[in-house]
VEXVO-777190 format. One record per residue: residue in one letter; x, y, z of N, C-alpha, C, O, CB in turn. Coordinates in steps of 0.02 Angstrom, whole numbers, plus 50000, padded with zeros to 5 digits. Glycine has a CB too. Layout:
# VEXVO-777190
AXYZXYZXYZXYZXYZ
...
This chain:
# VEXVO-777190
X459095367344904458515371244884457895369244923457445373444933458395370444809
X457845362744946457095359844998457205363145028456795367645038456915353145036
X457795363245059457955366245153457615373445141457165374845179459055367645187
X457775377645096457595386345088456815385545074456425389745098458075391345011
X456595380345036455805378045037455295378145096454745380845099455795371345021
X455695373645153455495370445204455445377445248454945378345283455985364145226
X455985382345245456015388045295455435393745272455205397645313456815391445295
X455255393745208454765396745187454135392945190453665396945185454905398845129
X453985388445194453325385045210453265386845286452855390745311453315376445194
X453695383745315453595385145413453535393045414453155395445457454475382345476
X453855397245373453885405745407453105406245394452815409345439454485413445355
X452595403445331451955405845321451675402345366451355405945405451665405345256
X451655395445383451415393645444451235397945491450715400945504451785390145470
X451845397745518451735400945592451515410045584451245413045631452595399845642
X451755414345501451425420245518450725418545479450765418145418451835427445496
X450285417745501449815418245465449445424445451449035425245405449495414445484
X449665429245502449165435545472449455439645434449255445245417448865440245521
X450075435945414450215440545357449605440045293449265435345273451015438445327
X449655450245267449085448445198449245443945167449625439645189448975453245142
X448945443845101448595436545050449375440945013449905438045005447395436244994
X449265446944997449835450544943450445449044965450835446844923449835458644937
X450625449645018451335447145043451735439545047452315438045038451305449045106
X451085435445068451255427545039451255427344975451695423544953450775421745057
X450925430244933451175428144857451655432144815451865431144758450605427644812
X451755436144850452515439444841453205435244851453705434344816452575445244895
X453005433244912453525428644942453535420044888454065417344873453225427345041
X452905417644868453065412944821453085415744774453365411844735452745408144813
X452965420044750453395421144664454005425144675454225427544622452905426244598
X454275426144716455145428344728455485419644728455925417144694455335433844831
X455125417444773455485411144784455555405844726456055402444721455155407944838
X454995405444680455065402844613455495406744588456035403844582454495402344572
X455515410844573456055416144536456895411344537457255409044492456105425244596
X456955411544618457515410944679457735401744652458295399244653457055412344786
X457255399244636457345393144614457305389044561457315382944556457135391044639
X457225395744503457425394144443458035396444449458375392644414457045396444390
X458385400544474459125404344453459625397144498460065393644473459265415344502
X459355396944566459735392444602460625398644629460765404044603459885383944534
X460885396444665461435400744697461915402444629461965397744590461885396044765
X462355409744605462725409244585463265404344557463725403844597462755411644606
X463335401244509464045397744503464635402844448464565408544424463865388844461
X465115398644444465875402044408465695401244340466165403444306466695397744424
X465425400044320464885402144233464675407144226464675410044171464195398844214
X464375410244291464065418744267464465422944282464725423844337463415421944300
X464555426544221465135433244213465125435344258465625433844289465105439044170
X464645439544297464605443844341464955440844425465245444444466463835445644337
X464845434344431465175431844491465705427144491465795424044544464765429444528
X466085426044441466495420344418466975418644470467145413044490466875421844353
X467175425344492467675423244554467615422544624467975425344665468115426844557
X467065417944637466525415944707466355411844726465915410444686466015417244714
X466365407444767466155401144758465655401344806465845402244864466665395644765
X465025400644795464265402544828464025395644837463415394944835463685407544776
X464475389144847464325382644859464095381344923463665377044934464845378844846
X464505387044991464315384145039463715389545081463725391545140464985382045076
X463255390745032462555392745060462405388245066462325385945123462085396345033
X462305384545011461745377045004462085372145037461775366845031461575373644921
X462585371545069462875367045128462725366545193462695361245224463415367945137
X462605372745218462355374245287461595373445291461295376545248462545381545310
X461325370845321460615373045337460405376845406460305375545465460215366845335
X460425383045356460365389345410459355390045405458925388945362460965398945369
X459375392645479458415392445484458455400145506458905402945537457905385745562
X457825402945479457605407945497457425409745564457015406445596457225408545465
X457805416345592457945418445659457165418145689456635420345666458345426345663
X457265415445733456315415645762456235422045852456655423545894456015402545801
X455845423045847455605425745901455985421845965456405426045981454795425145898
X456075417246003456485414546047457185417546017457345422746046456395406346052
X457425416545990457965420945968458395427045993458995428245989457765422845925
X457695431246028457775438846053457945437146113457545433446142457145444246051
X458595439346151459015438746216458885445046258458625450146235459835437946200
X459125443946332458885450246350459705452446323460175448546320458545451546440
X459725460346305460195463846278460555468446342460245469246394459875468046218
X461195471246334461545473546395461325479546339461475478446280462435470846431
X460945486146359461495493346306461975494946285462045497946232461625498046317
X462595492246344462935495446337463345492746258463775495846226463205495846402
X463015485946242463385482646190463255485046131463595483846082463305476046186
X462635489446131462415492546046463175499646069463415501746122461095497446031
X463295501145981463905507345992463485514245976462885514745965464675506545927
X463735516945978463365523546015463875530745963464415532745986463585523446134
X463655533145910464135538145890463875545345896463525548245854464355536845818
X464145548145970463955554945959463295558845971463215563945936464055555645904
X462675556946026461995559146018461715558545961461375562645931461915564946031
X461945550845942461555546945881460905545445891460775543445947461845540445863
X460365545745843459675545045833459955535245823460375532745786459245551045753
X459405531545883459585524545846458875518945832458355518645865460205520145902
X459045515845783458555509745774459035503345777459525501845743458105510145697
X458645499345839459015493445849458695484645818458185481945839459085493745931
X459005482845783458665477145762459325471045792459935470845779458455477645665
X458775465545849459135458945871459105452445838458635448745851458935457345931
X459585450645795459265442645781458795442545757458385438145766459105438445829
X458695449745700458115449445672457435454145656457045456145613457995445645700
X457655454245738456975458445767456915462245775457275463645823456725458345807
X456485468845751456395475245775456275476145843455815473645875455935478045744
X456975482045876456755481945955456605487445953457095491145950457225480446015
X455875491645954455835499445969455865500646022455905506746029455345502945952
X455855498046067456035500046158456435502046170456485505746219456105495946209
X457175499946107457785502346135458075506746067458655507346050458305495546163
X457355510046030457455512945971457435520946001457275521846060456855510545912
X457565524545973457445533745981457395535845904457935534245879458265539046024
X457105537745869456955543945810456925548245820456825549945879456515544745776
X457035554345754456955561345776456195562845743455895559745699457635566745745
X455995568545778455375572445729455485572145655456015572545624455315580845745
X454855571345631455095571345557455275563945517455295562245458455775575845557
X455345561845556455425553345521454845547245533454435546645578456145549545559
X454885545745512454535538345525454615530545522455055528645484454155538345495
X454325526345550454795520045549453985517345556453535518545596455545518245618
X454055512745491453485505945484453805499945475454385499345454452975506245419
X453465495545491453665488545460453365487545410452845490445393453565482945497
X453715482745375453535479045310452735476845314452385477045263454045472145301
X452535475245367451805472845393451425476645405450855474345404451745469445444
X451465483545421451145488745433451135492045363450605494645344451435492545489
X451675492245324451335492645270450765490945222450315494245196451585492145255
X450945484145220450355479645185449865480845223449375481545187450435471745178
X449705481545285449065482045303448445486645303447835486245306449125481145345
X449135493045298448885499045265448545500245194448095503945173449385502545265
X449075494045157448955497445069449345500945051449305502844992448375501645048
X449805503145087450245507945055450715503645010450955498445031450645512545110
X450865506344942451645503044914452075505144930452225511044938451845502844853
X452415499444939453065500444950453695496044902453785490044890453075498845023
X453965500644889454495495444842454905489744863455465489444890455005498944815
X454345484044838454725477544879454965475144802455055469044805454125470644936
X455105477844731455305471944695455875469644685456335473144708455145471944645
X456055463844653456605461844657456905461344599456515461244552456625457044686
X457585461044585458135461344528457965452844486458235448144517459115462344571
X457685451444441457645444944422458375441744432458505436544462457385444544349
X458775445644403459675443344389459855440444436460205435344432460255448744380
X459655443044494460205441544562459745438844604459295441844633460615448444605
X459905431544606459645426144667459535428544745459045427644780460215420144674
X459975431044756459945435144817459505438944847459265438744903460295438244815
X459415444344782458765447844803458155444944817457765446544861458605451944760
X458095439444764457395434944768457235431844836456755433044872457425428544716
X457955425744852457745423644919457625431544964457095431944995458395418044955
X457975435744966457755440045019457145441444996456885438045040458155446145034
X456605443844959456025444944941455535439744978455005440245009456035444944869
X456015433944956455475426644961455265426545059454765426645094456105416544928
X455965426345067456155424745136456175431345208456255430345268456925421745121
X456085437245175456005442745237455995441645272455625436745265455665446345251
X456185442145354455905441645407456035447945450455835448845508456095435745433
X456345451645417456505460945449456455465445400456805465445349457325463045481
X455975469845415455745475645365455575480645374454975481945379455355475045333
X455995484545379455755494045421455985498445342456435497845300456605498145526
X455375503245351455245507745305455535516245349455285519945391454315506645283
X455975516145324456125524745347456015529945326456515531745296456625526745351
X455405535745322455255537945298455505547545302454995550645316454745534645305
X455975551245297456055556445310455515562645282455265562045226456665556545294
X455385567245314454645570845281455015576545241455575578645255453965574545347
X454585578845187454995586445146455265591645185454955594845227454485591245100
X455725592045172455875599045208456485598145285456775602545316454955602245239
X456485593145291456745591145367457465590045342457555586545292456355583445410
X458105593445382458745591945404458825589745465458705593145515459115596645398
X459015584345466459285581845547460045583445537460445583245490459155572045572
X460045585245613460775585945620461195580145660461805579945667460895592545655
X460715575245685461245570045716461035563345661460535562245627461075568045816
X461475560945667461355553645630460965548245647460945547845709461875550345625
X460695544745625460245539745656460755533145629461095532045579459315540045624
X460615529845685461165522745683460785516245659460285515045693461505520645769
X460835514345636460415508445629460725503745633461095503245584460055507745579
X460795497545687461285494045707460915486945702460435485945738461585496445778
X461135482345658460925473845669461395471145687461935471245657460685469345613
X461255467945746461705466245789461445458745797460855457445807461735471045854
X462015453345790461795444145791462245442945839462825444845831461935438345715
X462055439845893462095438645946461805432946008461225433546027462015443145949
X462335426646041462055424546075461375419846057460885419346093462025429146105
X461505416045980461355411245957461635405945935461895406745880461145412545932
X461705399645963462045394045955461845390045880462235386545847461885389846021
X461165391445863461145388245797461335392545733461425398645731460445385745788
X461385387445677461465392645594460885394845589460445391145569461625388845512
X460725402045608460335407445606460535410945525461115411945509460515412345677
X459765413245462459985417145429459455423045443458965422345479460115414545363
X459605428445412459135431345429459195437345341459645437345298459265434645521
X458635440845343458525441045257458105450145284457545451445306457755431845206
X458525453545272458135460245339458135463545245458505461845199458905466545442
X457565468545243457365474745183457285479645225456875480045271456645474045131
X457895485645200457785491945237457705495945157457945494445102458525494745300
X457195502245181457065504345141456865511045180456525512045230456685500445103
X457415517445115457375523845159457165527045120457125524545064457915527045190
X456965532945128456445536845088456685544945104456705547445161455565534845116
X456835547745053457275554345086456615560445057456535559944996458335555945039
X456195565445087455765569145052456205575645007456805576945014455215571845107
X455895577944976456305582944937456335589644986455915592245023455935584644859
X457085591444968457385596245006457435595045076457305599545117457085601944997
X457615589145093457605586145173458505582445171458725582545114456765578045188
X458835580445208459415580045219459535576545281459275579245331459655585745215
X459995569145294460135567045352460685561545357460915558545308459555565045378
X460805561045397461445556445403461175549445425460775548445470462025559545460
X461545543545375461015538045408461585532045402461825530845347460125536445356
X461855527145480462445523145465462155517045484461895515745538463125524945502
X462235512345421461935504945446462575501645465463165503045453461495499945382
X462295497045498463115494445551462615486145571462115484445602463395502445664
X463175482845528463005473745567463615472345603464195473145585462885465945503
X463315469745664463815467145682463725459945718463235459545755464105471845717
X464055455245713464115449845772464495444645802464975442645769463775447245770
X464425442645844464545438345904464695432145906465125429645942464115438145937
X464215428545855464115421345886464545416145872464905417945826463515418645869
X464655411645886465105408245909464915400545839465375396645827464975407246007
X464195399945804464165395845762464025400945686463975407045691463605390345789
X463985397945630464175401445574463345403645577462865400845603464565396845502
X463415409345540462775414945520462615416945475463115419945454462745419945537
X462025417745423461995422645381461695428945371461105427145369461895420645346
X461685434445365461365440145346461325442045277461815445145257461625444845378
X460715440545220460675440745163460045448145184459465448345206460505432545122
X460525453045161460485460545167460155464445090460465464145037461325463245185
X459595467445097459485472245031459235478045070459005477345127458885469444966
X459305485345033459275492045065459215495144979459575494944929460085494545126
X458575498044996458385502644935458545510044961458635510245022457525501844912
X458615517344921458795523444961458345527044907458465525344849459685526044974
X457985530444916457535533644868457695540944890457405543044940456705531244874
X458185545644852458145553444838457835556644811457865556544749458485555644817
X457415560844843456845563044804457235570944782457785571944809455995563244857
X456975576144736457425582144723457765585944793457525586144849456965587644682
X458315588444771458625590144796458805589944866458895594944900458565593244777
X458865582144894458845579244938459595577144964459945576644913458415574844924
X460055575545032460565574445014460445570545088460085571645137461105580144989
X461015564645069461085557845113461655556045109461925553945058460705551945096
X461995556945182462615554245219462715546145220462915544745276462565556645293
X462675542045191462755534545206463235530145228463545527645181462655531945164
X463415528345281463855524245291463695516345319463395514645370464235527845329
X463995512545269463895505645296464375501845345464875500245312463855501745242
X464435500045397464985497145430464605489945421464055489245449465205500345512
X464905484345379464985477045385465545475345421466105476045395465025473845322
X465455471945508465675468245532465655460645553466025457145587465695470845554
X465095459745523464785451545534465545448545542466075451645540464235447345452
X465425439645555465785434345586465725427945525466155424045506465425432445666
X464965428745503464895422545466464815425045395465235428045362464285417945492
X464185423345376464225424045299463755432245261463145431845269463795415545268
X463895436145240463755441645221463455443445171463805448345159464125443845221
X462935443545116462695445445043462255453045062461835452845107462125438245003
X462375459345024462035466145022462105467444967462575467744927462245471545061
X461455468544966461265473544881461025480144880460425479044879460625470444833
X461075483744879460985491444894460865495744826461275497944786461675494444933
X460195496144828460265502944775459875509844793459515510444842459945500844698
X459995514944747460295520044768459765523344703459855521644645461225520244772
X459245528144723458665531344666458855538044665458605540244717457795530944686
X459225543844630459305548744652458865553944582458895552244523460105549244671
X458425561444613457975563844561458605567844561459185567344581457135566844570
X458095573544520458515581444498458915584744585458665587444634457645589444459
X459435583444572459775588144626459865585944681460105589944721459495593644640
X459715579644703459945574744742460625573644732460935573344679459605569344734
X460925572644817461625573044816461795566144880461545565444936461915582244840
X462305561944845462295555944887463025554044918463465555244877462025549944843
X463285551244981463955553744981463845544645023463395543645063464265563445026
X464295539745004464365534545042465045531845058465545532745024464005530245017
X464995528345113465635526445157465655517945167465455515645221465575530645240
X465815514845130465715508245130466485505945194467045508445202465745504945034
X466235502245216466805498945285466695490545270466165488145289466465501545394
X467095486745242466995478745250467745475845291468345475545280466895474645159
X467205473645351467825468645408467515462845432466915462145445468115472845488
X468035458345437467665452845514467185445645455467215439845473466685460445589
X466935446945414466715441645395467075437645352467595439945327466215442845376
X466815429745334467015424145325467105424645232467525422845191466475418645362
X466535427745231466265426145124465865431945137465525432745187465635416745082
X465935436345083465405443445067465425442544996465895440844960465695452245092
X464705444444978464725447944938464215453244914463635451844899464855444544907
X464405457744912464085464944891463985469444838464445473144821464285468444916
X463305469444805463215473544754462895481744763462475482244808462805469344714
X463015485744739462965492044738462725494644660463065494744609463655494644764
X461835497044672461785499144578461445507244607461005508344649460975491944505
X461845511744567461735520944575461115520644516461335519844460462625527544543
X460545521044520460255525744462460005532844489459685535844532459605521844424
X460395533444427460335543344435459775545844366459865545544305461435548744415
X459225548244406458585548544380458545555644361458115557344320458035546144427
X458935559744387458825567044356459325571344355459885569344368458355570744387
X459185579044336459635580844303460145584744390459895586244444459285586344228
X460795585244371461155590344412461295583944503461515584944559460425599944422
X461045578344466461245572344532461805572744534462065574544482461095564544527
X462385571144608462745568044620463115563544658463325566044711462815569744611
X463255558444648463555551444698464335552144728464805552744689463595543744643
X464435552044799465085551744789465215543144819464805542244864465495558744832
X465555538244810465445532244840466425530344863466895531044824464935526044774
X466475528244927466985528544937466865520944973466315519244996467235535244969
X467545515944973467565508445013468065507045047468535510745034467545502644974
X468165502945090468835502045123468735494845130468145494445147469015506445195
X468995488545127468875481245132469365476345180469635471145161468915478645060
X469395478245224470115474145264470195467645252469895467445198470105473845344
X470375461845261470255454545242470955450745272471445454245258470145453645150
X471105446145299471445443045305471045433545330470475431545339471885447745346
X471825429745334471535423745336471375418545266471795416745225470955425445369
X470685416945265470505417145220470075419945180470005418545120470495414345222
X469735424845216469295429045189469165429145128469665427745094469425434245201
X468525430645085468415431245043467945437845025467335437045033468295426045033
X468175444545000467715448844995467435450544914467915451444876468005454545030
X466835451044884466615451744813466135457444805465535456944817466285445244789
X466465463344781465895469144760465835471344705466305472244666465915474744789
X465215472744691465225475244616464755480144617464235478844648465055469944559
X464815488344578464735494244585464415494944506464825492844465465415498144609
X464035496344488463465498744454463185505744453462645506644481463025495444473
X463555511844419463185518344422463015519244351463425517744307463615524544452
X462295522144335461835522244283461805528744261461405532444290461195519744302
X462185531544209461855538344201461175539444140461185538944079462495543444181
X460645540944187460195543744138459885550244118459365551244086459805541144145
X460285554144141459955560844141460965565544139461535564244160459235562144239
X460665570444106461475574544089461375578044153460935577744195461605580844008
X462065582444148462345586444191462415584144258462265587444309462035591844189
X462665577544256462705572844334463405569944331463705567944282462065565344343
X463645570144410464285568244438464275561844458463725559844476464485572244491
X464755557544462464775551644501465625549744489465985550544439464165545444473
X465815545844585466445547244586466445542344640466175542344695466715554744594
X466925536944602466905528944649467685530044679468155532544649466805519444587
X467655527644740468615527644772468465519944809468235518644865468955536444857
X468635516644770468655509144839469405505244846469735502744800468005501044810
X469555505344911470315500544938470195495244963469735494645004470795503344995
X470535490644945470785484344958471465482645008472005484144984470905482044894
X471465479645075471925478445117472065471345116471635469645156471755480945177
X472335466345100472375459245092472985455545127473565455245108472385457945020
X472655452645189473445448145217473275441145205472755439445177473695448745314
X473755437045228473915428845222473535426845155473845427545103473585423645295
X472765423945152472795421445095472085421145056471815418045010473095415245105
X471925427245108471195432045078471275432545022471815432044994471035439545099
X470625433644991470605434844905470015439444901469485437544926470445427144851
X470075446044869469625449944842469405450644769469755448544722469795454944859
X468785453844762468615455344702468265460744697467745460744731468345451044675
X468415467044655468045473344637468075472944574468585472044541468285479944662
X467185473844543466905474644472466565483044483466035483044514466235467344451
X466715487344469466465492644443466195494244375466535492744326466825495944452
X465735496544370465245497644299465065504344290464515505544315464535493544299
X465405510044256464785516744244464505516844189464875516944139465025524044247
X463745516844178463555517844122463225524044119462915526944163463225512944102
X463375526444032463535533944040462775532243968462975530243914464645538444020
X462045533143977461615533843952461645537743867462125541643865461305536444004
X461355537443818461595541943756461375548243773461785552643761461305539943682
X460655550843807460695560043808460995561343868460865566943891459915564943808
X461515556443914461735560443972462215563243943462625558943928461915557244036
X462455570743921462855573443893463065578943966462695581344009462575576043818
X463595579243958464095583444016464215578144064464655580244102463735590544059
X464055573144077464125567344134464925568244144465265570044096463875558344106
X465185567244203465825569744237465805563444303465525563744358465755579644268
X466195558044275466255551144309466855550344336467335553044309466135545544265
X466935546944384468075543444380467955538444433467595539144482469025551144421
X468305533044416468365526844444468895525044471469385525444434468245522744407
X469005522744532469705522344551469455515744596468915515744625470095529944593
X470025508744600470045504044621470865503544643471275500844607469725499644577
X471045506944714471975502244749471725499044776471155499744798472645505344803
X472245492344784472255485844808473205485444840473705485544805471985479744732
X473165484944909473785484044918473695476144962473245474345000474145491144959
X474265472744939474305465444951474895464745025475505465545017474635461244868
X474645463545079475035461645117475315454745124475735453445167474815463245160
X475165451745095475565444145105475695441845016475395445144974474905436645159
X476085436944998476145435444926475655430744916475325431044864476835432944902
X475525426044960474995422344952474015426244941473485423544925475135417845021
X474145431444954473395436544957473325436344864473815435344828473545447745003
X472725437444842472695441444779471975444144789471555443944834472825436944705
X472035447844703471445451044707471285454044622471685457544591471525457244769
X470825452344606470365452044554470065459144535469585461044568469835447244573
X470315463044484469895471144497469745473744403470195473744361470665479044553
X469225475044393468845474844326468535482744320468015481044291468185468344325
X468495488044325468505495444320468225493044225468495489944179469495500644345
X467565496944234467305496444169467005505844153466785510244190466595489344171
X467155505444087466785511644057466205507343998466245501843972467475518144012
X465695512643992465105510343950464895515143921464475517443960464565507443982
X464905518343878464725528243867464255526243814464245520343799465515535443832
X463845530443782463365531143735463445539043720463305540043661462625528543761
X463575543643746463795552443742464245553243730464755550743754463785557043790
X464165557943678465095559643678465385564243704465995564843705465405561043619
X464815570043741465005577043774465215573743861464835575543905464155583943770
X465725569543879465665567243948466335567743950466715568443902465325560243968
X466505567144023467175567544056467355561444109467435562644169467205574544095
X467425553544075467565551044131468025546644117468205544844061467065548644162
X468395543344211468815539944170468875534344234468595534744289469535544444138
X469345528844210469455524144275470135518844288470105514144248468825519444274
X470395518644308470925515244331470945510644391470565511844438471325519444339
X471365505244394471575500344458472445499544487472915500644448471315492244430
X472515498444526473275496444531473285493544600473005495444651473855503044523
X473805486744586473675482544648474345482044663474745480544619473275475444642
X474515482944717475235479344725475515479544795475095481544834475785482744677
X476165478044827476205475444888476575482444933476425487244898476665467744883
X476915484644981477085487545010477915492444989478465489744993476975483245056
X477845498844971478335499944936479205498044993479375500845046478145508244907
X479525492944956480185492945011480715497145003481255495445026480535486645014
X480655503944966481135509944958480685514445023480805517645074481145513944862
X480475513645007480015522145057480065515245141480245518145192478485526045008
X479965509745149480125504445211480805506045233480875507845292480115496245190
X481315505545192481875506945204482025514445215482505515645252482215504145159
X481695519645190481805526945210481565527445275481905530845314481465532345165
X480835523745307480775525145357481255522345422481345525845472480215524145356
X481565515145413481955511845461482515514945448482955511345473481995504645461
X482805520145418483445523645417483445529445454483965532345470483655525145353
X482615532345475482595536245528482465532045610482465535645660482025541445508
X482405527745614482465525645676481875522345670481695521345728482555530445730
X481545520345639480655518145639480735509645634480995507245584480085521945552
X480495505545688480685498645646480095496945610479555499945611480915491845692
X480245491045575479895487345523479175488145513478845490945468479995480845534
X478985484345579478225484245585477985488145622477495485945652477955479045604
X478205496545641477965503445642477945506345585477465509845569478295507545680
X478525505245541478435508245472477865505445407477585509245366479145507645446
X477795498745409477205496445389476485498145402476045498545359477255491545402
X476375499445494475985503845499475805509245478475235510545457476005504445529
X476305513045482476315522545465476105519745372475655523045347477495528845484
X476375515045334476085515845270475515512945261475205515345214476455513845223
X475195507745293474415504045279473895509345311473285509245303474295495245325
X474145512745339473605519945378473635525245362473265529645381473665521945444
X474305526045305473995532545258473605528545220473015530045218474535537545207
X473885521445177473405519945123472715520845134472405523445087473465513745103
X472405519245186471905517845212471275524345246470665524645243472215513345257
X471835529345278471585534645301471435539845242470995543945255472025537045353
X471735540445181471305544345099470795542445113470505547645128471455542045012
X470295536745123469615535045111469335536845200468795539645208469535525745076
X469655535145245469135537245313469245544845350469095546245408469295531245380
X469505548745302469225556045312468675559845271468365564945283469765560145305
X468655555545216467845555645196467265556645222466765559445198467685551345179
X467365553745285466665553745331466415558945336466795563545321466675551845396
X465955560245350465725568445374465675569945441465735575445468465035570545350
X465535563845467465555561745548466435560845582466855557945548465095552745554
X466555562945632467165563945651467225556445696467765553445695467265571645690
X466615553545736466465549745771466575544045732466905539245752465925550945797
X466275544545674466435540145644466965536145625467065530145634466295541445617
X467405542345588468175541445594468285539745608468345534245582468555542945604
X468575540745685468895538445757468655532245733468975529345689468605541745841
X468015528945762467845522645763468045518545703467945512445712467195522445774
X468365520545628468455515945596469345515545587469705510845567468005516745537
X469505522645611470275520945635470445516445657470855512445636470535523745673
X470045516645721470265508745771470025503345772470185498845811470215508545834
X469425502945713469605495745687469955493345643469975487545624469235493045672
X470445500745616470895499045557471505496445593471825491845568471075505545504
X471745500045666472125499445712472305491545744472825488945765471845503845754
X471545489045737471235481945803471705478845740472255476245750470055478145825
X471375479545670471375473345623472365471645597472645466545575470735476145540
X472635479345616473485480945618473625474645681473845469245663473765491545652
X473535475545726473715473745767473655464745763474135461045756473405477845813
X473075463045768472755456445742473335452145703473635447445729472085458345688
X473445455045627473915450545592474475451345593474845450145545473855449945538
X474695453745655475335456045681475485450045728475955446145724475305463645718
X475035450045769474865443445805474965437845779475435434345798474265442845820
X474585436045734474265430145677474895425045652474785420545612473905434745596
C-alpha cells in the first residue's frame, strides 16, 4: 500500500498544474483505495481470485520517457477505421484521426475548463478508486446529437517496449448525443517482455435513442482489471462484443443501468485461456424502467490448467414491468485439469417480466469426435471444426465483418498455440 502511496505523491509532484479539484479527487479516491485495501477470498463478490500479487510487484506509473518512437504499421487497422492511439499511457494525437462530429478532450482539459465530467467512483470496488486516485490517461469522447458515423473509431492502448513494471490506470469516457449512433472498438494490446498492469475503467453514457456498437478486444501479456459501465436513457440501444486473450490474471466487471423506458442491451463474451491463466467477470444489468430488453451470451474456452470465473446478476427493479431478460453462461473445458466457476443470478421485484438464465460447462463431446474421424477427419481437425463452432455463435455477432475475420484468427493463432504447447 506505501508503494501505490509513493506513486501518487511523485505523480502530484511532478504534475503540478494539475487543478486544486483534481488533486483532491485523487486523495480522497486513494483514502477510499486504502481503507478497502486489494480484494481478498472473504468478499462474496471475488472469492475465486487471488489479487495477492498486485501488492507484490512494484509497478510505477508509465512516465513520459516511456513514449518510443512507434512503427504504424504496428497499431491494427480495421477497415477505414476512425483511430485514437494511446502509447504507454500516452495520448498520441499525431497518430490519431476523428470524424466530424466528435470530440476528444483530456481529463485535464476538462478540469480546466469546468466542465463535469463523470469521474466518480464505485466505493465497493478498490479498483475503481486506485484508478480515480492514480489516472494517468483520460480522453473524453464526445459524439454530438444527431450524428451517425459509419466507420468505427478504434481506440487502441497499446504497451510496448518497456523493460520496467509499468502500470498504467487510463478513464475513457464516451458520451453518445441523442439520436446519434457509432461504432466504437477498444483494443489493449502488448508486447513487453517484463510483467505489466493496465487497471482499466470506461463509462458509456446513452443519451435517448442513441445506439452503440462496442467491442472490447483484451489482449494484454501481464496483469488486466476493467470496469465498464454502461448509462442507457429512453430508447437507447447497446450491442457489445467482449474478446478476453493473452493475459496472465483479469479481472472484469461490467454494470448495465438502464435508465429509461424501451432500452436495450445486447452483451455477448468469448474468453480463451490456457496455461495458467486466470480470467474473472462479473456482469451486472439493472432494470429500472419497464418495457426494456437485456440479453447476456458469454463463452468460456479453458486448456491445461487455466481457471475461469463468470458471475452474472440481472436485476429486474419493482415498476420495471414487461422487462424481457435471458442469461446464458457455456464453458467448454479443454483439458481435465482446467475448471471453471459460473453463478447466473436472477433478482426480480415485477411480476409482469420474462426472464431467464442458465450455465453448462463441460468438455468436448467424444460421440459427435468419433462421427467426425469416421468420415476421414483426424482428431485434432475434428476438435477444431468443434471449438470454432463453439466459439463462432458469439463472433458473428459483430456488426463489423473486419472484425470477425480478425477475431477468427486469433481464435485460429490461440488453436494452434495449445496444439503446440
Amino acid at each position: 500500500m506505501n508503494h501505490f502511496k509513493s506513486e501518487l505523491d511523485s505523480m502530484q509532484k511532478n504534475w503540478s498544474e494539475e487543478p486544486r479539484e483534481l488533486s483532491e479527487l485523487r486523495q480522497k479516491a486513494f483514502n477510499r483505495f486504502s481503507e478497502c485495501g486489494f480484494p481478498t477470498k472473504k468478499w462474496e463478490d471475488w472469492q475465486f481470485t487471488d489479487f495477492s500479487p498486485f501488492d507484490k510487484t512494484k509497478f510505477r506509473i508509465s512516465s513520459a520517457d516511456d513514449v518510443k518512437d512507434i512503427d504504424k504499421s504496428y497499431t491494427q487497422s480495421f477497415a477505414d477505421s476512425f483511430s485514437i492511439i494511446i502509447l504507454n499511457g500516452h495520448y498520441q494525437p499525431q497518430l490519431s484521426r476523428v470524424p466530424d462530429g466528435v470530440k476528444i478532450q483530456t481529463l485535464l482539459d476538462i478540469f480546466i475548463i469546468n466542465e463535469k465530467a463523470d469521474l466518480s467512483y464505485t466505493e465497493e470496488n478498490p479498483f475503481i478508486a486506485l484508478n480515480t486516485s492514480l489516472m494517468n490517461c483520460g480522453l473524453v469522447v464526445d459524439v454530438a446529437d444527431d450524428i451517425q458515423i459509419d466507420k468505427p473509431i478504434h481506440y487502441q492502448f497499446i504497451s510496448t517496449a518497456v523493460e520496467d513494471n509499468i502500470m498504467n490506470h487510463p478513464r475513457l469516457l464516451i458520451r453518445l448525443g441523442e439520436n446519434s449512433s457509432t461504432e466504437f472498438i477498444e483494443h489493449y494490446t502488448g508486447e513487453n517482455t517484463s510483467l505489466y498492469w493496465n487497471n482499466c475503467v470506461t463509462v458509456c453514457e446513452l443519451r435517448k435513442n442513441s445506439e452503440l456498437h462496442h467491442t472490447r478486444i483484451q489482449e494484454d501479456t501481464g496483469y488486466h482489471t476493467s470496469n465498464l459501465e454502461y448509462h442507457l436513457q429512453n430508447d437507447a440501444r447497446l450491442n457489445t462484443l467482449f474478446f478476453n486473450s493473452g493475459t496472465e490474471l483479469y479481472r472484469g466487471d461490467v454494470n448495465i443501468s438502464i435508465n429509461g423506458q424501451n432500452a436495450a442491451a445486447e452483451l455477448n463474451g468469448l474468453s480463451l485461456l490456457k496455461n495458467n491463466q486466470h480470467m474473472d467477470m462479473r456482469v451486472i444489468v439493472d432494470h429500472a424502467y419497464p418495457h426494456c430488453t437485456s440479453n447476456q451470451f458469454f463463452k468460456y474456452i479453458l486448456d491445461d490448467k487455466s481457471t475461469g470465473v463468470f458471475n452474472g446478476r440481472v436485476i429486474v427493479q419493482k415498476d420495471s414491468q414487461k422487462t424481457n431478460s435471458s442469461q446464458s453462461n457455456k464453458n467448454l473445458l479443454m483439458s481435465k485439469n482446467a475448471s471453471m466457476h459460473s453463478n447466473p443470478q436472477l433478482e426480480i421485484y415485477a411480476d409482469d417480466v420474462s426472464c431467464s438464465h442458465g450455465s453448462t460447462t463441460g468438455e468436448l463431446n467424444e460421440d459427435i469426435i468419433y462421427y467426425l474421424r469416421s468420415r476421414g477427419i483426424d482428431n485434432e481437425s475434428a476438435q477444431k471444426l468443434m471449438v470454432e463452432g463453439f466459439a463462432g455463435e458469439l463472433l458473428v455477432n459483430s456488426k463489423n465483418e473486419k472484425i470477425s475475420a480478425y477475431l477468427r484468427n486469433k481464435l485460429t493463432s490461440w488453436l494452434k498455440s495449445i496444439k503446440n504447447g
